[in-house]
py3Dmol code that shows the C-alpha trace and the ligand (Angstrom):
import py3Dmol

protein = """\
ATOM      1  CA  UNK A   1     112.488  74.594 126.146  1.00  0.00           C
ATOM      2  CA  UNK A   2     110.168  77.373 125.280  1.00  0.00           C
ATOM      3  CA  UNK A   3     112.105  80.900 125.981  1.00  0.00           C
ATOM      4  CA  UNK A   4     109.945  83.844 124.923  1.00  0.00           C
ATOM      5  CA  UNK A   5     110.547  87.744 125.577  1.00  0.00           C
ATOM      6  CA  UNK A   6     106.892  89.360 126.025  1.00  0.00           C
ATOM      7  CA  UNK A   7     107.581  92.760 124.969  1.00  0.00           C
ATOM      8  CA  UNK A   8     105.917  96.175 124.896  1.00  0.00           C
ATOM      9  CA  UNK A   9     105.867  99.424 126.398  1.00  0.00           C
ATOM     10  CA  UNK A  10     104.844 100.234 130.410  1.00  0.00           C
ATOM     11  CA  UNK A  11     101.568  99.679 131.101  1.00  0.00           C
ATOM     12  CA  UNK A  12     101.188  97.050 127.826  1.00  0.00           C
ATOM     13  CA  UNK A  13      99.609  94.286 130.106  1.00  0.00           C
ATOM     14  CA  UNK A  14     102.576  91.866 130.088  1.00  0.00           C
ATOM     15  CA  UNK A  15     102.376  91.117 133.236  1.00  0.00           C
ATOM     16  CA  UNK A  16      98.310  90.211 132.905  1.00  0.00           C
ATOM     17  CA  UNK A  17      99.814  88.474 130.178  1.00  0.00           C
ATOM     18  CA  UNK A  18     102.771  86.664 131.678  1.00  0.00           C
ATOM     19  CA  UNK A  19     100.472  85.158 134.244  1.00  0.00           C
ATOM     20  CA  UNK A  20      97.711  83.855 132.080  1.00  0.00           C
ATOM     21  CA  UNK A  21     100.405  82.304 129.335  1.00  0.00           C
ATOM     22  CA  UNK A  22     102.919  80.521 132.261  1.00  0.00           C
ATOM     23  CA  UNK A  23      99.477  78.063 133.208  1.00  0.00           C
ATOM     24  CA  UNK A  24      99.229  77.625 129.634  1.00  0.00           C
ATOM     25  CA  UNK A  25     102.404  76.647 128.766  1.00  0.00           C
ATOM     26  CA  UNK A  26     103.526  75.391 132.181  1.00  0.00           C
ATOM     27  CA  UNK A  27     106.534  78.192 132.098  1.00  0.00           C
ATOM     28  CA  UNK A  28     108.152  79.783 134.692  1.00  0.00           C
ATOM     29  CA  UNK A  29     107.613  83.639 134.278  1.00  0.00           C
ATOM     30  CA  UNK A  30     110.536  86.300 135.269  1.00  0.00           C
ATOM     31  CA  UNK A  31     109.506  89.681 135.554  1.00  0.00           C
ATOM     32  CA  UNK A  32     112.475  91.910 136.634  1.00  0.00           C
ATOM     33  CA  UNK A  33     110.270  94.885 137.540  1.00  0.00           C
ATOM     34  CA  UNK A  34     108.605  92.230 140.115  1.00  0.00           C
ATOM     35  CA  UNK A  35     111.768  91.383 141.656  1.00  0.00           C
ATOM     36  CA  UNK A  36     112.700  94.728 142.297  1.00  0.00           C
ATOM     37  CA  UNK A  37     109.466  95.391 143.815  1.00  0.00           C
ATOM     38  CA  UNK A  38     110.128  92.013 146.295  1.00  0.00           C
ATOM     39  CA  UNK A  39     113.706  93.278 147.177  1.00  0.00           C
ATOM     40  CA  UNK A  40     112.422  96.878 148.017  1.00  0.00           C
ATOM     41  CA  UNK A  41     109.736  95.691 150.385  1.00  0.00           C
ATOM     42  CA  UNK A  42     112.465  93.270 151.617  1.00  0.00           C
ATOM     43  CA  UNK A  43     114.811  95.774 152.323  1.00  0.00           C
ATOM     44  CA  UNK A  44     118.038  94.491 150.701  1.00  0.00           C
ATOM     45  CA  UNK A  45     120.909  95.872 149.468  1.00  0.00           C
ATOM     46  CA  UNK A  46     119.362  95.415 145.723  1.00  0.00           C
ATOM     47  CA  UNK A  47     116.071  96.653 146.964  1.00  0.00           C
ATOM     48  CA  UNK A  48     117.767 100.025 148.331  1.00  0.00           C
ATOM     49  CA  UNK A  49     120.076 100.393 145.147  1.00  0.00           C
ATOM     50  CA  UNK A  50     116.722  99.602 142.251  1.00  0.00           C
ATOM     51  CA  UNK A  51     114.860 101.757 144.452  1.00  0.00           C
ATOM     52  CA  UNK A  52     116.619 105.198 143.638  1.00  0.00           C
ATOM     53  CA  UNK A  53     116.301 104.441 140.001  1.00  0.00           C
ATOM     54  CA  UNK A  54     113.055 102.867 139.670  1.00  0.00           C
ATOM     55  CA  UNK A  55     111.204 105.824 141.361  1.00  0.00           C
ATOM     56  CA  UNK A  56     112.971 108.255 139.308  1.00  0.00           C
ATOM     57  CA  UNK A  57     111.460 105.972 136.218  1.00  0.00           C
ATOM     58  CA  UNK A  58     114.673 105.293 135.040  1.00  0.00           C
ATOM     59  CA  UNK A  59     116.564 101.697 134.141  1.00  0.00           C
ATOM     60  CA  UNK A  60     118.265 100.223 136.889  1.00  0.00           C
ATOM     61  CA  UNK A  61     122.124  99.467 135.709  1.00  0.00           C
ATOM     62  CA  UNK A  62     122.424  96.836 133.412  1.00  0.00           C
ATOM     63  CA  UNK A  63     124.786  94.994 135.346  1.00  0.00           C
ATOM     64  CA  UNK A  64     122.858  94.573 138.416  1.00  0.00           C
ATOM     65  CA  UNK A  65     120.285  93.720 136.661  1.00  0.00           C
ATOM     66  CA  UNK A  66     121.867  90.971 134.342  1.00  0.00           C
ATOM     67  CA  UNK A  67     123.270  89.225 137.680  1.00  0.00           C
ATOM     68  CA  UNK A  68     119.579  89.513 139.144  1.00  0.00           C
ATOM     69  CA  UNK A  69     118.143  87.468 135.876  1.00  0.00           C
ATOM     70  CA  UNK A  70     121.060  85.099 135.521  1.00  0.00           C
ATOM     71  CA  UNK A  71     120.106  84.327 139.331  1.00  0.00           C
ATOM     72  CA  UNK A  72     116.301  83.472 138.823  1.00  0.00           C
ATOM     73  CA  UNK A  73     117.040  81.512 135.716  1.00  0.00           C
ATOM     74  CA  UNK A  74     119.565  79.313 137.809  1.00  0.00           C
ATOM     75  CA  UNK A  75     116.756  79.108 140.196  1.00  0.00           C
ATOM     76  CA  UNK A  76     114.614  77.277 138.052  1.00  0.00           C
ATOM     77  CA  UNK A  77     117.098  74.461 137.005  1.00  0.00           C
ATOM     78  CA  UNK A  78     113.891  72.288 135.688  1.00  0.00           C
ATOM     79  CA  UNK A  79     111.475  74.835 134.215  1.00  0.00           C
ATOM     80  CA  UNK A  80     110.315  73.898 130.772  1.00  0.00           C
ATOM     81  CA  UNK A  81     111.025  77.618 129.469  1.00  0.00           C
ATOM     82  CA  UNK A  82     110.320  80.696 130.719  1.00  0.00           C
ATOM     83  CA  UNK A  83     108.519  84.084 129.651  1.00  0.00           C
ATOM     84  CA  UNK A  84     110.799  86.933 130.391  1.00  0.00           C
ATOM     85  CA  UNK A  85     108.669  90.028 130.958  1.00  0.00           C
ATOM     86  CA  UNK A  86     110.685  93.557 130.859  1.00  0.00           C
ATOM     87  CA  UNK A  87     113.577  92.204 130.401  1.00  0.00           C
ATOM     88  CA  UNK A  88     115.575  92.730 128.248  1.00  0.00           C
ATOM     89  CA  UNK A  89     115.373  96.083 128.243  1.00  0.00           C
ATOM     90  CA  UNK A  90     118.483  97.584 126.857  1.00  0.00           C
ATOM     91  CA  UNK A  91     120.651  95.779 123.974  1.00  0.00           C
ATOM     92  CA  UNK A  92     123.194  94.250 126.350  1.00  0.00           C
ATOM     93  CA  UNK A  93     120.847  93.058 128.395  1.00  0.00           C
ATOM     94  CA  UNK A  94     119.533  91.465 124.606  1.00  0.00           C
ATOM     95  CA  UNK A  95     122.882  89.869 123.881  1.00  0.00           C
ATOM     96  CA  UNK A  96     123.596  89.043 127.439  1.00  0.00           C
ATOM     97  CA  UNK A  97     120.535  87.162 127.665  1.00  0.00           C
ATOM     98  CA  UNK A  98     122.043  85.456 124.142  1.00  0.00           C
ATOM     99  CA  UNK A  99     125.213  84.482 125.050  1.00  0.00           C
ATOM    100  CA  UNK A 100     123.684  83.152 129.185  1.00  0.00           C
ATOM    101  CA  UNK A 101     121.182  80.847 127.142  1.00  0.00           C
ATOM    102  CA  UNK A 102     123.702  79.612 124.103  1.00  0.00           C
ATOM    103  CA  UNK A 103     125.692  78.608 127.349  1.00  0.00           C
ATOM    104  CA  UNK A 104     123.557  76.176 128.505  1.00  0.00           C
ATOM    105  CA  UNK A 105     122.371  75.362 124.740  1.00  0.00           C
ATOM    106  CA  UNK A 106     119.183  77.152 124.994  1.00  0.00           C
ATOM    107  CA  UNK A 107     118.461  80.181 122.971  1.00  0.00           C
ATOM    108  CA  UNK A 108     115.118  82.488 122.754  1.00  0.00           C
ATOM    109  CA  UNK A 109     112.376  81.152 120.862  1.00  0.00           C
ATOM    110  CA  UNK A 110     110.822  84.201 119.744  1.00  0.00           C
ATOM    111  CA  UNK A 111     110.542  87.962 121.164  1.00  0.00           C
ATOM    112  CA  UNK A 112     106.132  88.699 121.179  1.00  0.00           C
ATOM    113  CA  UNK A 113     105.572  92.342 121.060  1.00  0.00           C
ATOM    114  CA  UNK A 114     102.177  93.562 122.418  1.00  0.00           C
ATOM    115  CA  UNK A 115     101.776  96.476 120.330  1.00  0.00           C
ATOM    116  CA  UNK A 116      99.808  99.547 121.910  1.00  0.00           C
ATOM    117  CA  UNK A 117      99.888 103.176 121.478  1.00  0.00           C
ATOM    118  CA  UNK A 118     101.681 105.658 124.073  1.00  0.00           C
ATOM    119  CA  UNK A 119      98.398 108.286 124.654  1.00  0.00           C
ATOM    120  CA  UNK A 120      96.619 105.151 125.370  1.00  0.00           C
ATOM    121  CA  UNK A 121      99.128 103.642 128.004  1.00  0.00           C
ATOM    122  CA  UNK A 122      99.650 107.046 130.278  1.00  0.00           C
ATOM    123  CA  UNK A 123      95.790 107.148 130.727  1.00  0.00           C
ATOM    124  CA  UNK A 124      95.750 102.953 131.509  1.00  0.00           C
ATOM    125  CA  UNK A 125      99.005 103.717 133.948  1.00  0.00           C
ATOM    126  CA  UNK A 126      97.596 106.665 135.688  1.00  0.00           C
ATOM    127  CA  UNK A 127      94.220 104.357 136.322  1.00  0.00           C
ATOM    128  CA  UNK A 128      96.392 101.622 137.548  1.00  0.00           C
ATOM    129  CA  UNK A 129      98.449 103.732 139.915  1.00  0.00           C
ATOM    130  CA  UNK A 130      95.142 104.285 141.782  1.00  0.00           C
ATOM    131  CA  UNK A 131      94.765 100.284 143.013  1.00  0.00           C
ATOM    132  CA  UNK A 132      98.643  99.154 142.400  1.00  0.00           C
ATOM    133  CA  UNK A 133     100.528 100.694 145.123  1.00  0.00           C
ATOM    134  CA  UNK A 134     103.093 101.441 142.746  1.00  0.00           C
ATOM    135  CA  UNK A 135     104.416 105.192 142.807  1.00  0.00           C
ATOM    136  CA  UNK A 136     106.013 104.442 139.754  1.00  0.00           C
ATOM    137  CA  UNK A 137     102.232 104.840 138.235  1.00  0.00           C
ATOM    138  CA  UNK A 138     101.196 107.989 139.809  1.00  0.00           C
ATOM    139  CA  UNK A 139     103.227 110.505 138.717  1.00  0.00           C
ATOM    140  CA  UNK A 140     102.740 111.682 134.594  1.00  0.00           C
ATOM    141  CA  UNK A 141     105.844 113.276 134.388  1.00  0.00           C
ATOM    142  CA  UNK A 142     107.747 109.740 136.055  1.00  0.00           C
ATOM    143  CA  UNK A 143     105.469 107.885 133.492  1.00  0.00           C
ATOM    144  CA  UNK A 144     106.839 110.131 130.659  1.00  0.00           C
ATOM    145  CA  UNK A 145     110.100 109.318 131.944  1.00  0.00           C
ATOM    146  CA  UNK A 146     109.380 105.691 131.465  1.00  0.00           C
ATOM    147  CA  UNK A 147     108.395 106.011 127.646  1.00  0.00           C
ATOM    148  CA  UNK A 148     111.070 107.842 127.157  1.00  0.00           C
ATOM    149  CA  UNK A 149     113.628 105.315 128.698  1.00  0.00           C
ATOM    150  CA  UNK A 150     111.555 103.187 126.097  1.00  0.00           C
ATOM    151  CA  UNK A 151     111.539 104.990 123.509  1.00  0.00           C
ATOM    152  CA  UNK A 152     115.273 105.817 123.460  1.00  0.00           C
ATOM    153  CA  UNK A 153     116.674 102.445 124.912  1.00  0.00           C
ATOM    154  CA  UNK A 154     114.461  99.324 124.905  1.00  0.00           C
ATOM    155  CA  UNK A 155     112.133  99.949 121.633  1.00  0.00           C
ATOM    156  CA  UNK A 156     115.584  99.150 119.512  1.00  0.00           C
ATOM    157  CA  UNK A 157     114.982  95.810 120.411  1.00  0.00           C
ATOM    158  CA  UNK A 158     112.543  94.601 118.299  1.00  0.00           C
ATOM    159  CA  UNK A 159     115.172  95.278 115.466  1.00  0.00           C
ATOM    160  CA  UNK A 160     117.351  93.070 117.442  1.00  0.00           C
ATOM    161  CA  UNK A 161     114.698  90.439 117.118  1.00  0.00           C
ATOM    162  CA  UNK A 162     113.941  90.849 113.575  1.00  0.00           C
ATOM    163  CA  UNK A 163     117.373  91.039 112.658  1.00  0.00           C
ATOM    164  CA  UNK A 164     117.179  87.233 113.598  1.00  0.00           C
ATOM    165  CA  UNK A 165     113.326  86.548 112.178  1.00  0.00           C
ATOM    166  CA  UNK A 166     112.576  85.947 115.716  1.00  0.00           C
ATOM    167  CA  UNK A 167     109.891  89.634 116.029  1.00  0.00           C
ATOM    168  CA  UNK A 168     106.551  89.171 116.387  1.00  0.00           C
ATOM    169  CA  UNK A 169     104.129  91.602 116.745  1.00  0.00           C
ATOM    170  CA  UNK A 170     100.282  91.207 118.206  1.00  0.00           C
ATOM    171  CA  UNK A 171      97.974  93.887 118.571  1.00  0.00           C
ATOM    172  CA  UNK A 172      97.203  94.905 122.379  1.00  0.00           C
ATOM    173  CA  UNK A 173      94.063  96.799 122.433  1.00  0.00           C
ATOM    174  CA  UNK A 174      91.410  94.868 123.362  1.00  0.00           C
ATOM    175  CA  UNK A 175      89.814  92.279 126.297  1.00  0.00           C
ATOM    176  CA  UNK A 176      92.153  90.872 128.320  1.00  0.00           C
ATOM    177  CA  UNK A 177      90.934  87.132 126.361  1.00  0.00           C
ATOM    178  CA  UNK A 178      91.063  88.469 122.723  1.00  0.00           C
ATOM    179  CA  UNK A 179      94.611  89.631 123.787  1.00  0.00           C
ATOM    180  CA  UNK A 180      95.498  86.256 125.386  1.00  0.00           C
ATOM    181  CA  UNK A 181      93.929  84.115 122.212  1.00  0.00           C
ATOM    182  CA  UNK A 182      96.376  86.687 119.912  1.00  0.00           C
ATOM    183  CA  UNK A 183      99.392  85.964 121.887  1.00  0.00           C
ATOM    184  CA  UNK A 184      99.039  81.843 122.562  1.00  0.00           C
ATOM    185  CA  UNK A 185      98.293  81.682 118.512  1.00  0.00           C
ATOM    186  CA  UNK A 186     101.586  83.083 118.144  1.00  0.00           C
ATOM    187  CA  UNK A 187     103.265  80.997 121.202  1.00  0.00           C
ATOM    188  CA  UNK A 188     101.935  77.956 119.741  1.00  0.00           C
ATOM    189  CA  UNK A 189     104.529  78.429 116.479  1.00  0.00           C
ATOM    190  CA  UNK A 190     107.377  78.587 119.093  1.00  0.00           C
TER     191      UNK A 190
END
"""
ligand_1 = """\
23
AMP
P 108.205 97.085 135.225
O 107.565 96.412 136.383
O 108.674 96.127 134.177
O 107.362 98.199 134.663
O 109.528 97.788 135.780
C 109.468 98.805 136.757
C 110.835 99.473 136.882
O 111.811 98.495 137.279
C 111.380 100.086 135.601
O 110.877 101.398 135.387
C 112.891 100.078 135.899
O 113.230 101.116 136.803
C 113.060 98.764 136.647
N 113.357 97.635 135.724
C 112.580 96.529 135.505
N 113.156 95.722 134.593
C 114.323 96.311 134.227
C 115.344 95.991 133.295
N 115.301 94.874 132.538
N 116.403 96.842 133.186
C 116.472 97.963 133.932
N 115.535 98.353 134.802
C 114.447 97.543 134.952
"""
view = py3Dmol.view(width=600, height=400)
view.addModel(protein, "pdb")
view.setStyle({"model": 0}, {"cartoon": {"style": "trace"}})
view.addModel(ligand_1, "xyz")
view.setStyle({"model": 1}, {"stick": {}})
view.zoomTo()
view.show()
């Protein structure tokens, strides 16, 4: 199996990403923030509880959202690998996500880090909060709030990575093709 964390800040284009790279490597892509999103508009009890935190711009617990992963993984018994995009976002989440794989004798293949400055992002996430829908993109001072739940818990993480030679970085400015061709030369070591 290919298991890959596509990292970077809000507004980095994983999720542009994510979709592109799963036809390309036939994975099955989990993005958390997505599944939030589908239980608010759903209505369920996770919906109501991500809901209070996610338009505040802060992390939803780790807990609840550990269980939530764990769950689509173990929805996708036969996937050839996934692409795990914003999560994980906090260093439990991290080792969590180390010890669910080594379980069933997978592990992460590699953590790829699109790598784009912060003025840059709050201008592309105010411009995407226009067409989204999402209120989590309209709002600077929310945005802010985002970096800084970045900045103070999930950025850590790539030391996590490199700690086990398993970091690595692409540059994220650029077309949305250069971008792709960047990331799929580094996929294709994994
Ligand atoms: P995203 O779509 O990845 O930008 O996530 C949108 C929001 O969902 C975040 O600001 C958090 O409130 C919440 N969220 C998504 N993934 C996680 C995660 N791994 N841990 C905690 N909260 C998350």
């Amino acid at each position: 199996m290919k298991n890959i964390v596509l990292f970077g800040p809000p507004g980095a284009g994983k999720g542009t990403q994510a979709t592109l790279l799963k036809e390309k490597y036939q994975l099955v892509h989990i993005s958390t923030g997505d599944v939030f999103r589908y239980n608010i508009k759903n209505e369920t009890d996770l919906g109501l509880l991500a809901k209070k935190y996610m338009d505040e711009g802060d992390l939803v617990p780790d807990e609840v959202t550990i269980n939530m992963l764990k769950a689509e993984v173990n929805k996708n018994a036969d996937a050839n690998g996934f692409i795990f995009d914003g999560f994980p976002r906090t260093e439990s989440q991290a080792k969590a996500l180390d010890i669910f794989l080594t379980e069933k004798g997978e592990q992460i293949n590699g953590m790829v880090a699109l790598e784009v400055s912060e003025d840059l992002l709050v201008a592309r996430l105010l411009e995407r909060g226009k067409t989204s829908g999402r209120t989590d993109d309209t709002d600077e001072n929310k945005i802010r709030n985002r970096f800084n739940e970045y900045n103070t818990k999930t950025a850590i993480l790539k030391d996590y990575y490199q700690a086990h030679g398993n970091y690595f970085g692409v540059n994220g400015v650029g077309s949305i093709d250069d971008i792709t061709n960047r990331l799929a030369e580094v996929f294709d070591t994994l």
